[in-house]
N, C-alpha and C positions, 0 to 999 in steps of 0.2 A: 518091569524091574524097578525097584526103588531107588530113587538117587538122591545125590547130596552134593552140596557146591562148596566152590572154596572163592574166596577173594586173596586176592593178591595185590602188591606193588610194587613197582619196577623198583631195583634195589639202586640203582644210580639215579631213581627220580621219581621221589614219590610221591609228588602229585601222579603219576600217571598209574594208573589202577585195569585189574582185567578180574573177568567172574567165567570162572569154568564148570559145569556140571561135570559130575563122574556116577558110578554105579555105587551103590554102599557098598562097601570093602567086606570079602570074608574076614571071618574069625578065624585063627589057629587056636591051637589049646594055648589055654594060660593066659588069654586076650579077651577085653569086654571093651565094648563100643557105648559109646559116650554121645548123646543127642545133644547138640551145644545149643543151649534154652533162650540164657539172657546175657547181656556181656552190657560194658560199659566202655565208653572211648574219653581216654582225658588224654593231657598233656605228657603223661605217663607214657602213653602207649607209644606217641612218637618219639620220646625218648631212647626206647627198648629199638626203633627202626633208626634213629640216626648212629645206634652206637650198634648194629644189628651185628657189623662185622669184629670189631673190635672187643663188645663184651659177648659175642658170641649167642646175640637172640636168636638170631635167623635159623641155629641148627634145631631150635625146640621141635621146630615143627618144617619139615624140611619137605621145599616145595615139589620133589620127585613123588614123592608119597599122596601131593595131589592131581598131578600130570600135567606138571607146569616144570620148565626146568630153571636150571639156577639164577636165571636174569632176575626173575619172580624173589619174594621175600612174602613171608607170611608174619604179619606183626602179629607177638602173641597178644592177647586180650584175656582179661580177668571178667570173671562171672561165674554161672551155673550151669552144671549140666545135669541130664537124668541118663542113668544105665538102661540102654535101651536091646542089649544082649550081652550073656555074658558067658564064657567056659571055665569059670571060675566061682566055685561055691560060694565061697565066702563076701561075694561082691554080687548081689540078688539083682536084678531085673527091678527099676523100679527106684530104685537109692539116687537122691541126690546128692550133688557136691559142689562143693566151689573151689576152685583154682585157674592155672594156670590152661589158656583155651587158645586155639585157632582161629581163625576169622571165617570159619567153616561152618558147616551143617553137622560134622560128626569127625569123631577123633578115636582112632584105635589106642589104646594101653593097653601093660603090659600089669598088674597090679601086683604088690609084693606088700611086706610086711603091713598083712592087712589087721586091723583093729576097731574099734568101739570107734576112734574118730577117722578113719578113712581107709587110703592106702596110699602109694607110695607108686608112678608109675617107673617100673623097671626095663622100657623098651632101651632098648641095645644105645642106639643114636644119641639118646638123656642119659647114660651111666656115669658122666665126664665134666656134663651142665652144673653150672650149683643148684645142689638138692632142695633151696628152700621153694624151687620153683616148680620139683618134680610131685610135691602132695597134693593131694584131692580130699578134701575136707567134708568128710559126711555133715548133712544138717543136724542129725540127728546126735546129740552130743557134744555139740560145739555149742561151747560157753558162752559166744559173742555172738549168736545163732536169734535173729528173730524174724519171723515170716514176714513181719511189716514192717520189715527194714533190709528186706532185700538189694533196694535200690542203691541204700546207703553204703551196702557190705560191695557191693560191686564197682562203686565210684570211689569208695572210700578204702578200701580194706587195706586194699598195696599200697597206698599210699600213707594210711594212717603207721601202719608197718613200721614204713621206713621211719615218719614222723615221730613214733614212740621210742624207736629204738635210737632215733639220732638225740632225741631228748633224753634218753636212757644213757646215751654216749656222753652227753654233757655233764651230767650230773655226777655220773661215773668219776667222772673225772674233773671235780669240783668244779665246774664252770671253765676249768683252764686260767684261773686267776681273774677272771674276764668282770669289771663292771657294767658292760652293754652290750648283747647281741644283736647283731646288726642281720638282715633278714633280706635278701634280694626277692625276686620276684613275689612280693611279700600275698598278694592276693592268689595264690598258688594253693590247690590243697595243702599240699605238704606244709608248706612254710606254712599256714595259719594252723594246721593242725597238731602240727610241732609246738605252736607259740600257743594255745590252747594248752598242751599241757607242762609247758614250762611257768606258764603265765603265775605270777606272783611270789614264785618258789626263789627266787635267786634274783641277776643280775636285770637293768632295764633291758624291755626289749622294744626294739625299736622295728618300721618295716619301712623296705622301698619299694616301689613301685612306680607304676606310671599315671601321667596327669591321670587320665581318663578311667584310672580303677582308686583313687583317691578315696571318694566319695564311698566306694565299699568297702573297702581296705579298713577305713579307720572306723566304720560300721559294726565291722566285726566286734571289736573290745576287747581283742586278744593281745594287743600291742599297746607299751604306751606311749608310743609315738609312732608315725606314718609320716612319710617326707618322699616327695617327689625326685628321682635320680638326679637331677640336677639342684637338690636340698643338702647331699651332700656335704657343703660346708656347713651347713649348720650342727653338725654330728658336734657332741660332747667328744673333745680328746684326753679319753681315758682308755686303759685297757679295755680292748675290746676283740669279740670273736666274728670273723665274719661268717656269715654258712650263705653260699653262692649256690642259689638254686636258680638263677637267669644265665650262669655262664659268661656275660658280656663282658668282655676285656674291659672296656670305658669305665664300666662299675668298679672292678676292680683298680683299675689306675686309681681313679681318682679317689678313692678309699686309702692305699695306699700313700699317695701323696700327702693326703689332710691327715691323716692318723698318723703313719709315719711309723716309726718303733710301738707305738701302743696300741700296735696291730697282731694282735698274739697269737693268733691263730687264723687261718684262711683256708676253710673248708668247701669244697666243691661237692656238694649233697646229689644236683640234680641237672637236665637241661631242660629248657624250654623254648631255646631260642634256634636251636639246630647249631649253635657254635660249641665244637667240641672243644671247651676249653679247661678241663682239668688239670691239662697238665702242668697252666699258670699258677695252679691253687698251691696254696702249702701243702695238702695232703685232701684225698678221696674220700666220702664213708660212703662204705658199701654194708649197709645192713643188716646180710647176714655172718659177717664179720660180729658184730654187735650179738647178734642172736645166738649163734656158739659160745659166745663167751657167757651169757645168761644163763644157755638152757647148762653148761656147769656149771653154772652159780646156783640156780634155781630148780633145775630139771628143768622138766618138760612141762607139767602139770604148773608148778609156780610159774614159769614165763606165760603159759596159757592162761592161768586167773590172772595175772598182773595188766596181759595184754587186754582179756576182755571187762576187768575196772577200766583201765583207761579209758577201751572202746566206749564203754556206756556213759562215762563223763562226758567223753565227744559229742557222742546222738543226743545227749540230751544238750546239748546247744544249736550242733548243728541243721538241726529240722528245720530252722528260722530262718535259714540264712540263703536255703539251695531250691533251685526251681529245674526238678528231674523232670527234662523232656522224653517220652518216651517212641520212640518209632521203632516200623515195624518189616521186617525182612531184610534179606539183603540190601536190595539199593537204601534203605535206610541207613543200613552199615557204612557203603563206600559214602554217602553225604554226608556222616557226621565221622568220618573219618577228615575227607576234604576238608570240612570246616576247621575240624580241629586243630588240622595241619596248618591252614592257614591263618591261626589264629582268632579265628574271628564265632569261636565261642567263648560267652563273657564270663564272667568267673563265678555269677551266680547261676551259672544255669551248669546242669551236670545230663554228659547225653547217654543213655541206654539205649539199646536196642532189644528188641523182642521175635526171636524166629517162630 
C-alpha cells in the first residue's frame, strides 16, 4: 500500500519534533490529493507556530487528519505541489500549484471556484481561516510564474506578499507624515524586501539589526542607513515610522525614549524572535487586510499585474544576494526546520527542501 508521512511539532515546544507514516488517504467526491513537491523553511514559518494558537495556524492543517493528536502542531509551509488524483474534472491529474502546504507527503482538498489561475480549497475545517491562505495557484497563468525561479517563489513569495503590501500600506497612506522609517530586524526577507520597493520613493529608510548581520545588511543597498540596535541613539529625531518586524521590547523602549513624540507610528509587521510582542505596538498589519482593500481598488487582475511588476523588480536584485540550500526528504525538513528555529540560518542563505 502507498504511504505518506507527516512531521510534526510539539505545540508547547518546538524544538521537539516527531515523523509518522500513514496510508495515502482515500478520495471522496469533490476531493483531489496533492503530492507536496518542494517547500521552503524561513523565519516565516516559525512565526505561523509561535502564533499557531492565537492567529489560528494550527487549524489549516489539523493534526487528527494525520494520526497525531492535538499535542502535535503541523506548521504550515509554502511551496509546490502536483495533483496526483483527482474527482474533480476541472482540476486534472498532473496540475501544479503553489500555496499554502503541510510539512507532509500529501494533502487532501476540497477545490471550488476553479479557474485559469487555480482553485480555492473549500474543505469544511478552512471555511472560517483567512482565505488568502486557502488558494492554490496554478503555474500555468500566473503572471509571477517562472520555472527558474522556483526557489525564489517558495522563500520569497509570502514573504514578498506581505512586503509589497506593507509598502502598499505606506504609501497608501502618504508615508504617515513620516521623514524616516525605521526597520527592525532589518536583514529579514521581509524587511529588505519591503525596503527594496520602497527604496527611493519617499522617506530615509534606515535598518537595524545585529553586530553580526551588519556586514550584510548594509550589503544589500536597499537602506540608507544600517545601525547596530544599540545605534539607536544615533537615529535622526524627526517624524518617524517604526515597522517592528524583531518584536523585541528593548528595541522598541529605546526607540521610544530617543524619539519620543516623533514616533508617529509603531507597527508590529512580523516576529522573529518568538516574543509575541504586538500588543506593545501602536497597531498590527496583517496583509490581507491590505489586499481586500486593493483587490477593490484594483480587482483582482490589477493587484495580480502590480504584484507580479514588483515581483520581478525584486528577482532582478535579489539573485545576488541568496545562497538556496537545497535538501532532500523529510529529515531534511525536520534539520532545516531545527536550524531555523534556532536561529542559526544566516540571512544569506534560503533553505528548501525537496521530497
Amino acid at each position: 500500500m502507498a504511504a505518506s508521512w507527516t512531521f510534526a511539532v510539539a505545540r508547547d515546544e518546538l524544538s521537539r519534533t516527531t515523523r509518522v507514516e500513514s496510508a495515502l488517504p482515500e478520495l471522496s467526491d469533490g476531493e483531489a490529493l496533492l503530492r507536496v513537491d518542494r517547500v521552503g523553511l524561513t523565519a516565516n514559518n516559525v512565526t505561523y507556530a509561535v502564533l499557531g494558537d492565537s492567529m489560528r495556524y494550527w487549524e489549516f492543517f489539523p493534526p487528527d487528519r494525520h494520526g497525531l493528536d492535538g499535542r502535535w502542531g503541523l506548521p504550515p509551509l509554502w511551496g509546490f505541489a502536483e495533483v496526483v488524483a483527482s474527482t474533480v474534472a476541472e482540476v486534472e491529474v498532473g496540475q501544479r500549484v503553489y500555496g499554502y502546504l503541510p510539512p507532509a507527503g500529501h494533502l487532501v482538498v476540497r477545490p471550488s471556484r476553479m479557474d485559469d489561475t487555480g482553485f480555492r480549497d473549500a474543505s469544511a475545517h478552512r471555511a472560517e481561516l483567512p482565505s488568502p491562505y486557502n488558494g492554490y495557484r496554478s503555474t500555468v497563468g500566473d503572471p509571477a510564474y517562472r520555472a527558474d525561479q522556483e526557489d525564489l517563489l517558495i522563500l520569497f513569495r509570502p514573504l514578498f506578499f506581505t512586503s509589497f503590501m506593507l509598502a502598499d500600506r505606506i504609501v497608501d497612506n502618504d508615508w504617515y507624515g513620516a521623514q524616516s522609517l525605521v526597520f527592525s530586524s532589518a536583514s529579514s526577507k521581509t524587511a529588505y524586501a519591503a525596503a527594496v520597493e520602497l527604496r527611493g520613493r519617499g522617506p530615509r529608510l534606515v535598518g537595524l539589526t545585529s553586530p553580526g548581520n551588519l556586514g550584510f545588511t548594509r550589503s544589500l543597498g536597499c537602506y540608507d542607513e544600517v545601525l547596530p540596535y544599540d545605534g539607536i541613539g544615533a537615529l535622526d529625531r524627526v517624524p518617524t515610522v517604526y515597522l517592528d518586524l524583531s518584536g523585541a521590547p528593548a528595541t522598541r523602549a529605546a526607540l521610544r525614549e530617543h524619539l519620543g513624540d516623533r514616533l508617529v507610528r509603531d507597527i508590529a509587521v512580523g516576529l522573529t524572535n518568538q516574543i509575541p510582542n504586538a500588543d506593545a505596538a501602536g497597531e498590527v498589519f496583517f496583509a490581507p487586510v491590505q489586499m481586500r482593500k486593493r483587490r477593490i481598488d484594483w480587482g483582482r487582475d490589477g493587484l495580480d499585474g502590480r504584484f507580479a511588476d514588483a515581483w520581478q523588480r525584486f528577482t532582478d536584485v535579489v539573485g545576488g544576494w541568496l545562497d538556496v540550500q537545497v535538501g532532500a526528504g523529510p529529515a531534511a525538513l525536520e534539520h532545516a526546520w531545527l536550524d531555523v528555529l534556532a536561529g542559526r540560518t544566516p540571512p544569506e542563505v534560503g533553505r528548501v527542501v525537496q521530497f
